[in-house]
C-alpha positions as CSV (number, residue, x, y, z in Angstrom):
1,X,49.8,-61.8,-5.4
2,X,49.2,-61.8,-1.7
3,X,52.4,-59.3,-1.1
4,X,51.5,-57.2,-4.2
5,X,47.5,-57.3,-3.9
6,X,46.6,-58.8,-0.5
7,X,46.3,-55.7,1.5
8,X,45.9,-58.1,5.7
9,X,44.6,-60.6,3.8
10,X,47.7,-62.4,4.5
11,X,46.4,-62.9,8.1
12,X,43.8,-65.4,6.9
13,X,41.3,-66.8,9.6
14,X,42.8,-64.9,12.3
15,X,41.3,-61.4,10.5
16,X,38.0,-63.2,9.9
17,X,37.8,-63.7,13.7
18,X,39.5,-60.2,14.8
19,X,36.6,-58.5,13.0
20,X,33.9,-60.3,14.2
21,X,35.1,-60.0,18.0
22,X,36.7,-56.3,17.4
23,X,34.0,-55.4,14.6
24,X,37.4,-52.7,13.7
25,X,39.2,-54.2,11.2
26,X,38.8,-54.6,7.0
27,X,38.4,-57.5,5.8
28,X,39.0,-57.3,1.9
29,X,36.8,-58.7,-0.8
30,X,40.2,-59.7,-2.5
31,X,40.6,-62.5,0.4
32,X,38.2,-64.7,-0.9
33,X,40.3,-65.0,-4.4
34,X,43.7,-65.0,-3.1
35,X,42.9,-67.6,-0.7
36,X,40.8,-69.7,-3.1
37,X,43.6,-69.8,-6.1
38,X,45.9,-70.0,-2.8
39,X,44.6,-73.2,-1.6
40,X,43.8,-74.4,-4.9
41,X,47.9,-74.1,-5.8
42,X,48.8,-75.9,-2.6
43,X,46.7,-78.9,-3.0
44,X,47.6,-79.1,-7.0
45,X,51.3,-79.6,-6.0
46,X,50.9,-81.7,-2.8
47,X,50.9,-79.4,-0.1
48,X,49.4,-81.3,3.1
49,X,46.5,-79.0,4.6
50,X,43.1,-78.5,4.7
51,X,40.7,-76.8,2.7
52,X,37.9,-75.8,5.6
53,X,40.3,-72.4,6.8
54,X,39.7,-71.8,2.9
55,X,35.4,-71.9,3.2
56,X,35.9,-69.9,5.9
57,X,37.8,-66.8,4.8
58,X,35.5,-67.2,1.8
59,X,32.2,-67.3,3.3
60,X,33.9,-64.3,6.1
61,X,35.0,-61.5,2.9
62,X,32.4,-62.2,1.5
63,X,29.6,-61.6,4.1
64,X,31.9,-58.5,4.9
65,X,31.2,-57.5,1.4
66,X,27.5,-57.8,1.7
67,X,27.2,-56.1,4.9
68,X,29.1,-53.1,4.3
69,X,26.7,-52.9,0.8
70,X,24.0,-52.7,2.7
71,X,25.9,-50.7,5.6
72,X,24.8,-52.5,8.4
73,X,26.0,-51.5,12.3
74,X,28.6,-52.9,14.0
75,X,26.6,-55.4,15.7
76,X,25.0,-56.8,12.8
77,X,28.4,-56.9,11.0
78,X,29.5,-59.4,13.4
79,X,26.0,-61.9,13.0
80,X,27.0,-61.5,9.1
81,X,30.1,-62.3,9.2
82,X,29.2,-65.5,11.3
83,X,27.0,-66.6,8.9
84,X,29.8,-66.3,6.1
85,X,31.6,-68.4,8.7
86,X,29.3,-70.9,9.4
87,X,27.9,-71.2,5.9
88,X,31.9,-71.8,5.0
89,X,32.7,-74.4,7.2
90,X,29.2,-76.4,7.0
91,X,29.3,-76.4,3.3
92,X,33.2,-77.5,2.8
93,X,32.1,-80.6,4.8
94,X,28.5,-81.5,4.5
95,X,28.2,-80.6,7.9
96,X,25.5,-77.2,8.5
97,X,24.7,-78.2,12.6
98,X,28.5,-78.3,12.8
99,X,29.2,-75.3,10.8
100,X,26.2,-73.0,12.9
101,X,27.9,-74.1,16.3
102,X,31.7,-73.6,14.6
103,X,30.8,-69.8,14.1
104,X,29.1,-68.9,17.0
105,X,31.8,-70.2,19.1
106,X,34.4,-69.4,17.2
107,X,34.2,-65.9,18.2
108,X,34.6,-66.2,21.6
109,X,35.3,-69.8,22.9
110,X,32.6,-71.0,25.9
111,X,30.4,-67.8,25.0
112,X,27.2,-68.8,22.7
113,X,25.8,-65.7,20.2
114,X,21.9,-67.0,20.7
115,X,21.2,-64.3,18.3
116,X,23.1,-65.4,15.5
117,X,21.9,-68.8,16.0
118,X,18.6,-68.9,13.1
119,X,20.2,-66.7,10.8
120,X,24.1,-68.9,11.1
121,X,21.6,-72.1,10.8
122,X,20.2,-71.2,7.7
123,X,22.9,-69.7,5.9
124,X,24.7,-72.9,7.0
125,X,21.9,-75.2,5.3
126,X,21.3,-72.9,2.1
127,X,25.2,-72.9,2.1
128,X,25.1,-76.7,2.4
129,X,22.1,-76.9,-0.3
130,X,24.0,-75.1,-3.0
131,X,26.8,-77.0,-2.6
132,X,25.3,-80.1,-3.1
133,X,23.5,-78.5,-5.8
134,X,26.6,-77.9,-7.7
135,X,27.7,-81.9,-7.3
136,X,30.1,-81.4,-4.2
137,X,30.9,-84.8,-2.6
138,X,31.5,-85.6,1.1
139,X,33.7,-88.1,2.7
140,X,31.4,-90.2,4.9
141,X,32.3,-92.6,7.6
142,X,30.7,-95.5,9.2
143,X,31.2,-96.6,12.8
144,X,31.0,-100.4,12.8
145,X,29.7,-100.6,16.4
146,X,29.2,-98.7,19.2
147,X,30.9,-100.1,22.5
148,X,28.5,-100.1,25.6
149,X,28.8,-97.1,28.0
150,X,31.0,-98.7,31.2
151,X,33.0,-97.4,34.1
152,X,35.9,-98.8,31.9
153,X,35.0,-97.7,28.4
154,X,34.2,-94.2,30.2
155,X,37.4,-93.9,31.8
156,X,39.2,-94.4,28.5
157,X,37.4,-92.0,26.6
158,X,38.4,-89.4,29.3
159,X,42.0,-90.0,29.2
160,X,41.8,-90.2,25.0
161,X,40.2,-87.0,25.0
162,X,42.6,-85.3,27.3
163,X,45.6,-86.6,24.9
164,X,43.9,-84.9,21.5
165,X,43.2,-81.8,23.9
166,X,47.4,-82.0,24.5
167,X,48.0,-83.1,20.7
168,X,45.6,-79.5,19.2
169,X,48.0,-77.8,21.2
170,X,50.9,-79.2,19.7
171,X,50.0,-79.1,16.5
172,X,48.5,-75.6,16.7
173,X,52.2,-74.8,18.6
174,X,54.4,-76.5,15.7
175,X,52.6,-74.6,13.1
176,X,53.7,-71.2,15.1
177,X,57.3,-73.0,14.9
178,X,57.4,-73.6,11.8
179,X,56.7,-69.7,11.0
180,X,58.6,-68.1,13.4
181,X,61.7,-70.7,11.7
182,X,61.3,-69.6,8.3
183,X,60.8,-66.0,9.1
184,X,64.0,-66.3,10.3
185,X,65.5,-68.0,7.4
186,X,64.1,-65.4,5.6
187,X,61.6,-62.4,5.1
188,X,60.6,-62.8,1.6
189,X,57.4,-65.1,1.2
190,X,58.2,-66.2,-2.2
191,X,62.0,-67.4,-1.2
192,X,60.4,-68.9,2.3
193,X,57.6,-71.2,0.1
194,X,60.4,-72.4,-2.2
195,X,62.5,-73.3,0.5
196,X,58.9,-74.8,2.6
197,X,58.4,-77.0,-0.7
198,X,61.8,-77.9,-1.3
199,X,61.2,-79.7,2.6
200,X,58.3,-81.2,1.6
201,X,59.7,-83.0,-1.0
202,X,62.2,-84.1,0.9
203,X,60.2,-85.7,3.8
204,X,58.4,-87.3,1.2
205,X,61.8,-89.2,0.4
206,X,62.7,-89.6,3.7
207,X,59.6,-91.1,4.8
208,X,59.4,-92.4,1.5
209,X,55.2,-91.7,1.2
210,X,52.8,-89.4,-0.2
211,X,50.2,-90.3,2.0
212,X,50.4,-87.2,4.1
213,X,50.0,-84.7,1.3
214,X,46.7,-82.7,0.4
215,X,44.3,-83.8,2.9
216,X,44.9,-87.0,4.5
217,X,41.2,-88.7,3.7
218,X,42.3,-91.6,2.5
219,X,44.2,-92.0,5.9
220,X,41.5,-91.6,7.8
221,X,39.5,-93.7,6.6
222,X,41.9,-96.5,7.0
223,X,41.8,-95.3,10.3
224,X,38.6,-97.1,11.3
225,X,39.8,-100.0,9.8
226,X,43.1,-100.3,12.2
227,X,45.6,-100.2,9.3
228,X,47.7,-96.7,10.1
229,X,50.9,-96.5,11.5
230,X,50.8,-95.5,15.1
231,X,53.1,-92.6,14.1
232,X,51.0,-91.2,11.4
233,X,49.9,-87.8,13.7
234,X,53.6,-87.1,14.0
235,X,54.0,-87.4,10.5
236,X,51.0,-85.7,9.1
237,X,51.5,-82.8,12.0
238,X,55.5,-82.4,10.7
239,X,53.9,-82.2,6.9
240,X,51.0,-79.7,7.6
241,X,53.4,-77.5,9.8
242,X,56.2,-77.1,7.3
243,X,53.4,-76.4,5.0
244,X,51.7,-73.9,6.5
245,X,54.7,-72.4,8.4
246,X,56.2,-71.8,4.5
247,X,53.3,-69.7,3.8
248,X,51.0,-72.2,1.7
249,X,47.6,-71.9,2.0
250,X,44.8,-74.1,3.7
251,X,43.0,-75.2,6.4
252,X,44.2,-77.0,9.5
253,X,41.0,-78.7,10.6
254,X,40.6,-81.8,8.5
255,X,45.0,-82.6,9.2
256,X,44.2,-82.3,13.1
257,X,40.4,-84.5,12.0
258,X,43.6,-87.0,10.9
């Protein structure tokens, strides 16, 4: 479908973000069904990836849709399609503050759209509010206790956030891998996905575990409990990159949230 159909909607969240910074490309209407029935496919037969890159190509076509109805500028194109974006991402989690900061900076990292912020905070909420509406459930996790702010305790959230700086860019970096791999294996998307799933499967009976297909909540919530292997972000970063390096679809947040 996405070879026959797709038009660049093969280029996911990447077009999404092109437009908004470019404000040149098209962003087809199409997008938001391949990439639902896409993601929809990949989590049915165990592919291990996320499902927020999914809200947000939805949320993006789909304001792209809208605007161009009512033919607005360039410049307003680009506050739309941020609010598809951030009403995507804060409704897939629960999360609309998240979601309205996610799509403003999303655009251009460190640089803050004060313009878009009402109208991204309120399609984020209304986005939030329908979901909720229709009975969507959020995973929802409870810090025990809060350790006091020390030198010490300080010093260690430093150096922890410095290693999952260094571990987004390996997973972002192993994903690229994985493509560039099976492009060269070969060109056709259907042959590269068979051959993606057929490794999946097997790392499964290597590692012998399902635990790092689909999304990985279950994992994480163990987490806060202390009971995951200290390996578990190799594992679920080898899953999520053979996944998406084959060409299944989903989102990459909620496996690097892992």
């Amino acid at each position: 479908m996405y070879s026959k159909y797709g038009k660049n909607s093969s280029k996911g969240n990447n077009l999404i973000i092109e437009q908004a910074y470019y404000g040149d490309r098209e962003i087809p209407l199409r997008m938001s069904v391949l990439v639902f029935i896409g993601t929809f496919l990949t989590h049915l037969f165990g592919g291990s990836a996320g499902r927020e890159g999914t809200a947000v190509q939805m949320g993006g076509s789909v304001s792209e849709f809208i605007g161009r109805i009512f033919k607005l500028d360039k410049h307003d194109m680009k506050i739309m399609l941020m609010c598809g974006i951030s009403s995507g991402f804060g409704s897939v989690f629960g999360t609309p503050l998240a979601g309205t900061i996610f799509a403003i900076e999303v655009i251009a990292i460190g640089y803050m759209y004060y313009e878009a912020l009402i109208p991204c905070f309120i399609s984020a909420f209304v986005g939030d509010y329908v979901a909720a509406l229709a009975g969507a459930t959020h995973s929802h996790y409870h810090i025990l206790s809060i350790p006091p702010v020390t030198p010490v305790n300080v010093i260690k959230v430093i150096i922890a956030s410095a290693l999952f700086g260094l571990m987004s860019i390996i997973f972002s970096e192993s994903i690229h891998i994985s493509k560039s791999l099976f492009n060269k294996i070969t060109t056709n998307p259907m042959l590269k996905s068979f051959i993606g799933g057929l490794v999946v499967i097997a790392l499964v009976f290597i590692f012998n575990t399902r635990d790092y297909l689909g999304l990985g909540l279950p994992i994480i919530s163990e987490a806060f409990e202390g009971n995951v292997s200290r390996f578990s972000f190799i594992l679920k970063t080898l899953f999520t990159s053979v996944t998406l390096g084959a060409g299944f679809q989903g989102g990459e947040v909620t496996p690097i949230f892992l």
